[in-house]
C-alpha positions as CSV (number, residue, x, y, z in Angstrom):
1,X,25.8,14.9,17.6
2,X,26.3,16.0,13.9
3,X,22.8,16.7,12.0
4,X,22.9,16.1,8.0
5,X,20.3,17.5,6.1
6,X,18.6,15.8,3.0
7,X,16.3,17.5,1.0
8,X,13.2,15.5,0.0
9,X,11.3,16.5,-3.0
10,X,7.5,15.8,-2.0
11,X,5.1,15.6,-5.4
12,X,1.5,15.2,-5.0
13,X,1.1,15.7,-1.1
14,X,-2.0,18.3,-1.4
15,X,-3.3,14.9,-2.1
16,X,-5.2,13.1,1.1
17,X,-2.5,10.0,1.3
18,X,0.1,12.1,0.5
19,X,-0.6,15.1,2.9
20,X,-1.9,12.4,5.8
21,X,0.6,9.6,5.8
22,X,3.3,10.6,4.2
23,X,4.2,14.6,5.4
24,X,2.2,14.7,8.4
25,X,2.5,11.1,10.0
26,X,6.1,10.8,8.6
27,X,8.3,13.3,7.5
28,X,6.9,15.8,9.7
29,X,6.9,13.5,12.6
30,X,10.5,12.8,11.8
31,X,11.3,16.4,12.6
32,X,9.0,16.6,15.1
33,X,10.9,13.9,17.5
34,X,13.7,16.1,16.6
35,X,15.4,14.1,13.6
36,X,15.8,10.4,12.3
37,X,19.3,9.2,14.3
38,X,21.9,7.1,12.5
39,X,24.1,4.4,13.5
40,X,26.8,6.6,13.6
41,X,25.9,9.3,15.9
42,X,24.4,11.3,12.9
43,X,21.1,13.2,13.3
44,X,19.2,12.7,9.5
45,X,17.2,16.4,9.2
46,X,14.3,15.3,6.6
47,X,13.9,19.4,4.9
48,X,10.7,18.9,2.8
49,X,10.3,20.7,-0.8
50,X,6.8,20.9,-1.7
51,X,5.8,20.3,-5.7
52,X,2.7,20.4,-7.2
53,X,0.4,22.0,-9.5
54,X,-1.1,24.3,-7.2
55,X,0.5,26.8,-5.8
56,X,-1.8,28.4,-3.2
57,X,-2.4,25.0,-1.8
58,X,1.6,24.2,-1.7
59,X,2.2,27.7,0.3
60,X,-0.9,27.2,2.6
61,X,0.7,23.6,3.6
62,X,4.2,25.2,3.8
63,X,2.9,28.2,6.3
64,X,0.9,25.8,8.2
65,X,3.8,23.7,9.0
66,X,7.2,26.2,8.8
67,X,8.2,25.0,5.6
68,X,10.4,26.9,3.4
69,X,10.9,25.0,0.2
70,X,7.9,25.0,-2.5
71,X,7.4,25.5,-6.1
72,X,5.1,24.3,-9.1
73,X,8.2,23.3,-11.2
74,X,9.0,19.8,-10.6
75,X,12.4,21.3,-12.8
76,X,13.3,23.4,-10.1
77,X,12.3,21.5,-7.2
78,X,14.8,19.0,-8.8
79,X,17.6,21.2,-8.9
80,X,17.3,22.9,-5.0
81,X,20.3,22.3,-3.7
82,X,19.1,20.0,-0.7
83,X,17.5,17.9,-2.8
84,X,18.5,14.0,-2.3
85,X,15.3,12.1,-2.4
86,X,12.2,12.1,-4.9
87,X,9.1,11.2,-3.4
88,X,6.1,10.7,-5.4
89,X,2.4,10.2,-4.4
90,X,0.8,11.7,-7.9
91,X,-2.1,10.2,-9.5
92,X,-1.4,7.2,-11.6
93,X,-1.1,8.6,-14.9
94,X,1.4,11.4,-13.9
95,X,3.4,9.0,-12.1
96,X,5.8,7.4,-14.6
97,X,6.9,10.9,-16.4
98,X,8.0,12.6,-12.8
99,X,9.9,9.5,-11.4
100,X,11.7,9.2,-15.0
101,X,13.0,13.1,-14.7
102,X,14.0,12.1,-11.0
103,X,16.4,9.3,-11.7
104,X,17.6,11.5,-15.0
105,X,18.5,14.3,-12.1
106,X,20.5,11.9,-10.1
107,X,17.6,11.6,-7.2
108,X,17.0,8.8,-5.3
109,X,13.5,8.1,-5.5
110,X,10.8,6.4,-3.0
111,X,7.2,6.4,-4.6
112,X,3.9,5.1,-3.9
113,X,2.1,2.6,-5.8
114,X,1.5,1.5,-8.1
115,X,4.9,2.8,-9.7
116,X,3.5,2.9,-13.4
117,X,0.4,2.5,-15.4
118,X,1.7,-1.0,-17.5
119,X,4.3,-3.2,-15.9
120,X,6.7,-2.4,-19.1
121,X,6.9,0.9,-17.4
122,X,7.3,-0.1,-14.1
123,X,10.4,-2.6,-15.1
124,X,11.7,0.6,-17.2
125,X,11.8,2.8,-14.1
126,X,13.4,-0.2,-12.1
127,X,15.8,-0.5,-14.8
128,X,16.7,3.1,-15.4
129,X,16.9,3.5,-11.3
130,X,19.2,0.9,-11.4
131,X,21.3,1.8,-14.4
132,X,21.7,5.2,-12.4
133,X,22.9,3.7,-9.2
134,X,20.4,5.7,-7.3
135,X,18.4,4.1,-4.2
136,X,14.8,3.3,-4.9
137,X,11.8,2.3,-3.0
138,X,7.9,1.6,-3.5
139,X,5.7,2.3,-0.7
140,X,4.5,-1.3,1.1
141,X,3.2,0.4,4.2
142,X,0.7,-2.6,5.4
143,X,3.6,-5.0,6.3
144,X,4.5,-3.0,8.4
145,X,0.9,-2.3,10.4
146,X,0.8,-3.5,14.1
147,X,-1.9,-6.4,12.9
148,X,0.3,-7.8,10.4
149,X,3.1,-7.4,12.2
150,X,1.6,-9.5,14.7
151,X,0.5,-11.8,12.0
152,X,4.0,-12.2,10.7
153,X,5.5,-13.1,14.7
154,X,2.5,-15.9,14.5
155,X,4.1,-17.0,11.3
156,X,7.7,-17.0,12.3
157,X,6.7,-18.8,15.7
158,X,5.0,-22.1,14.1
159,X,1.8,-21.5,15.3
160,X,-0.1,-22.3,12.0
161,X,1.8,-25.2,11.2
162,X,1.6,-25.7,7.3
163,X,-0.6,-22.9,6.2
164,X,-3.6,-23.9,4.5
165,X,-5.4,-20.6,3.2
166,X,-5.8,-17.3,3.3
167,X,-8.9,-15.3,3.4
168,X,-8.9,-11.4,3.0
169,X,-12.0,-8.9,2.8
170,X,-11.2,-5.3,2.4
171,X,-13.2,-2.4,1.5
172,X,-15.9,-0.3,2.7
173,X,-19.1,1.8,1.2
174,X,-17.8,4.9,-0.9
175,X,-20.4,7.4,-1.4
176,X,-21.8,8.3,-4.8
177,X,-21.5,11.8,-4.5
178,X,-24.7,12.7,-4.7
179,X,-26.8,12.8,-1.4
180,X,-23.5,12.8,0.3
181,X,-20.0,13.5,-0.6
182,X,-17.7,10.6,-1.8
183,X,-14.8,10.1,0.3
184,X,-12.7,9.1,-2.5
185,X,-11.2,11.1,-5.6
186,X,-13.2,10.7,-8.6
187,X,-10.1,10.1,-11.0
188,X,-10.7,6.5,-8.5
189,X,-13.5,5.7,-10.6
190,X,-12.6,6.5,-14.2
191,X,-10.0,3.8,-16.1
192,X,-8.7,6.5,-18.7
193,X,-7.3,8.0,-15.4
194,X,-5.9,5.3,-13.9
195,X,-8.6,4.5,-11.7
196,X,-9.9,1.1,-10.0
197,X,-9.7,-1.2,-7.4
198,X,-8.0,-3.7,-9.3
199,X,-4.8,-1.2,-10.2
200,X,-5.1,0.9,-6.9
201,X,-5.3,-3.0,-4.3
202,X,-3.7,-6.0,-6.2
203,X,-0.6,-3.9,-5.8
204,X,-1.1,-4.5,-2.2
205,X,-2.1,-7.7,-1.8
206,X,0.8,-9.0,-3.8
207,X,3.1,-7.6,-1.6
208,X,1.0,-8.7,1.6
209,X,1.0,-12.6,0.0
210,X,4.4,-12.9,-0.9
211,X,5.9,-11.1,2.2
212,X,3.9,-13.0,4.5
213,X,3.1,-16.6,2.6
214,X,4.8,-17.2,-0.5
215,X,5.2,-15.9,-4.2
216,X,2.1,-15.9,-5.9
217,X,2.0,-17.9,-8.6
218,X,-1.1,-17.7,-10.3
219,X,-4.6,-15.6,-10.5
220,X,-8.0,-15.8,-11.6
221,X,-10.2,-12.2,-10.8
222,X,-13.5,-10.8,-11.8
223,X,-14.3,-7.7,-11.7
224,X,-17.2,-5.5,-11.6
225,X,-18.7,-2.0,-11.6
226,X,-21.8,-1.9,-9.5
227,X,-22.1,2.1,-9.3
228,X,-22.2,2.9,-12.7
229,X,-22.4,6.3,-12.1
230,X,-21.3,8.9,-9.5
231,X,-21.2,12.8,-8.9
232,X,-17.5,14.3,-9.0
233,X,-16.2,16.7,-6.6
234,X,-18.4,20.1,-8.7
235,X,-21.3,18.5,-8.2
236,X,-21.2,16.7,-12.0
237,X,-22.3,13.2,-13.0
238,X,-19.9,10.8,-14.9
239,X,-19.7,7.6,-16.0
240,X,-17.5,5.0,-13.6
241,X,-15.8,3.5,-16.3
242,X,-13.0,1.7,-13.7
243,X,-13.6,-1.5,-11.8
244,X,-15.3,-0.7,-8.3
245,X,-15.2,-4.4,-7.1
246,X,-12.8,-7.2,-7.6
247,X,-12.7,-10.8,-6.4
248,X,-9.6,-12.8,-7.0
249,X,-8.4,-16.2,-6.5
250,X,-4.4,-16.7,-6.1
251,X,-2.3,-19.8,-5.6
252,X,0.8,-19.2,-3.9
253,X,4.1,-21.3,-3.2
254,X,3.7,-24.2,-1.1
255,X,0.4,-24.8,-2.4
256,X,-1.6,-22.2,-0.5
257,X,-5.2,-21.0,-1.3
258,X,-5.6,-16.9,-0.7
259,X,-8.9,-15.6,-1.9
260,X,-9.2,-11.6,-1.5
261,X,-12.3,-9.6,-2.2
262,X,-11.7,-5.9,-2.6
263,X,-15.1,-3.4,-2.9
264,X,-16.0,0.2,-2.9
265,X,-19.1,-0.8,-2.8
266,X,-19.7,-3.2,0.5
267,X,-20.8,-2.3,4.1
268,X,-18.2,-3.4,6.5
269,X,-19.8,-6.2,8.8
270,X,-15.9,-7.5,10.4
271,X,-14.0,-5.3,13.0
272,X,-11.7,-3.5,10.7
273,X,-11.3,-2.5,7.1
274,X,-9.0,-4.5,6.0
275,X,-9.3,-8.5,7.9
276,X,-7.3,-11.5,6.8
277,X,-8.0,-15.3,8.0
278,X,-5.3,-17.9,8.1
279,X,-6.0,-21.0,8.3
280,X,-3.2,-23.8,9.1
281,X,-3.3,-27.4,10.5
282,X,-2.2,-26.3,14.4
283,X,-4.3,-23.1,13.7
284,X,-5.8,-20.2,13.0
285,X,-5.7,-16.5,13.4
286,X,-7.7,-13.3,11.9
287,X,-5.4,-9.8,11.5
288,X,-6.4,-6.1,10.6
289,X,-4.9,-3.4,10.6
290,X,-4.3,-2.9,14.1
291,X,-5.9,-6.2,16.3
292,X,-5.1,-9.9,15.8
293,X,-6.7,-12.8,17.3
294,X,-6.2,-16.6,17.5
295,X,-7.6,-19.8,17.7
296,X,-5.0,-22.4,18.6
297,X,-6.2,-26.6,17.8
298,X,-6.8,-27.6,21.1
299,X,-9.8,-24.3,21.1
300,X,-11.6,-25.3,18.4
301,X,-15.3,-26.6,18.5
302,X,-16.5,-29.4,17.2
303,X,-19.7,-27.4,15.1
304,X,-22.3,-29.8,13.5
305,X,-24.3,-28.3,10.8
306,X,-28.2,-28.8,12.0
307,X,-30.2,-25.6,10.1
308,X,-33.4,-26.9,11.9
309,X,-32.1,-25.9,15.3
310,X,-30.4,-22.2,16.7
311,X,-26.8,-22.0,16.9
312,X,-26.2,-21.7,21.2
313,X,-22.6,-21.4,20.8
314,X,-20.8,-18.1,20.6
315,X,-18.1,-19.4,18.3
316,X,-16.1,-15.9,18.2
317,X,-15.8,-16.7,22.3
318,X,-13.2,-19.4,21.5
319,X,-11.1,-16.9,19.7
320,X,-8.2,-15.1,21.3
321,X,-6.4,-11.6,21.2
322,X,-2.8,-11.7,20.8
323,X,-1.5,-9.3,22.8
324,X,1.1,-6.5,21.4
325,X,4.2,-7.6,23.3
326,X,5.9,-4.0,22.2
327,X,4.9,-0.4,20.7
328,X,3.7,0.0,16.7
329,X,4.9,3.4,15.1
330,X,3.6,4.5,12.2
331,X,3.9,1.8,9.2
332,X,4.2,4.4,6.4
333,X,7.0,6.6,9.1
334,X,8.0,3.1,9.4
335,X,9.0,2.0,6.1
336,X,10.2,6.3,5.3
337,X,12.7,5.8,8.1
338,X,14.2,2.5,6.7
339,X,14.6,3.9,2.9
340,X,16.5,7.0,4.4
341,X,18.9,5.0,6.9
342,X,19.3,3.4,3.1
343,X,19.9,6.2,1.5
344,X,22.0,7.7,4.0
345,X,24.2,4.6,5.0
346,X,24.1,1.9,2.2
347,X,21.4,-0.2,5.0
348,X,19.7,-3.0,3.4
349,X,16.8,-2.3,2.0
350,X,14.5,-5.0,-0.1
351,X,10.9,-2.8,-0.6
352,X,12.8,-1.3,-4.3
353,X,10.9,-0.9,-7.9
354,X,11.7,-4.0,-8.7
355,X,9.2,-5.1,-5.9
356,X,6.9,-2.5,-7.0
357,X,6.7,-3.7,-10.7
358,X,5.5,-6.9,-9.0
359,X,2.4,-5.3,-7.9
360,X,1.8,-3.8,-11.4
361,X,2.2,-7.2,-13.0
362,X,-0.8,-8.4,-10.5
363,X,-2.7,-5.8,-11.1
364,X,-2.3,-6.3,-14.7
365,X,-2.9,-9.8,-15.3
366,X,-5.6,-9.4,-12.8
367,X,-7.5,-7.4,-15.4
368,X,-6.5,-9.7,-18.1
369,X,-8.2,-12.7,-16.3
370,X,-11.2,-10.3,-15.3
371,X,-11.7,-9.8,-19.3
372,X,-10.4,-13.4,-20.6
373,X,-12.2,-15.3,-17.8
374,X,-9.4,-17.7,-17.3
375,X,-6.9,-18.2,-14.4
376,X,-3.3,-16.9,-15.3
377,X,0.3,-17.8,-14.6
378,X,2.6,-15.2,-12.8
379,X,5.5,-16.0,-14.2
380,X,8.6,-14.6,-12.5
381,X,10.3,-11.0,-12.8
382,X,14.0,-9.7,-13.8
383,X,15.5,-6.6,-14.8
């Protein structure tokens, strides 16, 4: 078997998504099973090329895992001679400038989200990525999650029938800082650094919605900041200038309701972090990250509001799992192994910036209908 080597330029991975999901779980795991295989007999060699600003951090990652490529100049990391792919997991704001002197250098690039600030910067990077011929990618790891996935067989199969609405809580309690450390960056929590829940989740849900349900077509949010001020990682108090909570309203094709709440600032009462509710006519069915369970038409009670007496029916008993019916990698190793067989073969490949500019547009008018106070149309992208 042949072995190709493609250099992958890896920005920002001292980071905890970066470092976690994106070296560790993915690239690293690619080499670890000894390569990514090709259609063609051809063993793809993922040879990582650390960037960031720190150095002692970059070489501390690099001898902890045999790595021989690092620098602190994005410039030169550019210009190794391996280097094929530009992968970015930055903070917002640095985002835009680094993916721009990617496509300039002839790199294909594969970034996480959101891909820009504004969505005139994200259509600019999908533009200039296309104008340059170079294969692109955003990072839309939670389609590909064992609980969607299951989610997505359900849809496929009929089992809902005409989907009705859609119901999705996400977040969790993030610390203040103070009596205990916040387990979140504190750029999170700031808006002149790109921070919020609005920018950092809309991104996701819009990809989740129209993957799954239908193109969304219009959104109402509000938005709020209930810790209005937290501790940094020094030990300093600032102001949360960013959005910590946002509750939005979308309409999607086909006339579904989806309703998301997103919080930094909630205690998690559900199974998992993330949980989604479907309703349809022939059913329903609840889906996290990693569990989905069911509740067909002919298992569902027949409740009768009556506050004067004490519910004696265990409704969650009527619910079902649905069972895994195969093995769930990785999503994030997921979704890396597709966008290389891309880059590598020409393979189809839909997740591009163009898809990614999406999520910034959400986001966007998201925050627009959190300070107007008015539902808004999504009207539809080009480049």
């Amino acid at each position: 078997m042949s072995r190709r080597t493609m250099g992958i330029v890896m920005n920002g991975v001292t980071g905890r998504m970066g470092y976690r999901q994106h070296l560790v779980r993915s690239v690293l795991a690619l080499r670890e099973q000894g390569g990514l295989p090709l259609d063609d007999g051809t063993l793809l060699w993922p040879e990582p090329i650390l960037v960031g600003r720190d150095d002692s951090k970059l070489k501390e990652l690099a001898v902890r895992h045999g790595l021989e490529h690092w620098t602190t100049s994005l410039d030169e990391a550019l210009a190794h001679p391996l280097a094929e792919v530009y992968f970015d997991a930055q903070i917002t704001r640095a985002r835009e400038q680094a993916i721009r002197a990617a496509i300039e250098a002839g790199k294909h690039v594969y970034t996480e989200k959101p891909t820009a600030e504004s969505l005139g910067a994200a259509l600019e990077l999908a533009r200039l990525a296309r104008k340059a011929g170079v294969c692109n990618g955003a990072v839309q790891d939670k389609l590909f999650l064992p609980g969607l996935l299951k989610l997505k067989r359900l849809i496929d199969g009929g089992f809902f029938g005409r989907v009705l609405s859609v119901r999705g809580e996400f977040g969790y309690w993030v610390f203040e800082g103070d009596w205990q450390e916040a387990q979140r960056p504190s750029w999170n929590y700031r808006a002149e650094d790109g921070g919020g829940v609005i920018l950092d989740m809309f991104p996701h849900w819009r990809y989740v919605l129209d993957g799954l349900f239908g193109e969304v077509r219009s959104v109402y949010a509000h938005t709020a900041t209930h810790i209005p001020e937290r501790v940094d990682e020094q030990g300093n108090g600032y102001p949360a200038t960013a959005d910590d909570a946002a509750y939005g309203v979308f309409e999607l094709d086909g006339g579904i309701t989806a309703q998301i709440n997103s919080s930094w600032a909630v205690r998690v009462d559900r199974d998992e972090l993330v949980e989604f509710q479907v309703d349809g006519t022939e059913g329903s069915a609840v889906a996290g990250l990693r569990n989905c369970r069911v509740q067909h038409r002919s298992l569902t009670p027949k409740p009768v509001w009556n506050p004067d007496l004490p519910v004696t029916e265990s409704f969650r008993d009527h619910w079902q799992q649905v069972p895994d019916n195969g093995e769930f990698d990785n999503g994030f190793k997921v979704q890396w192994e597709m966008f290389l067989r891309h880059v590598a073969t020409g393979a189809a490949y839909r997740w591009d910036l163009l898809e990614g500019a999406k999520g910034v547009q959400l986001a966007e008018l998201g925050l627009r209908s959190a300070r107007e106070g008015r539902r808004l149309d999504v009207p539809a992208l080009e480049i």
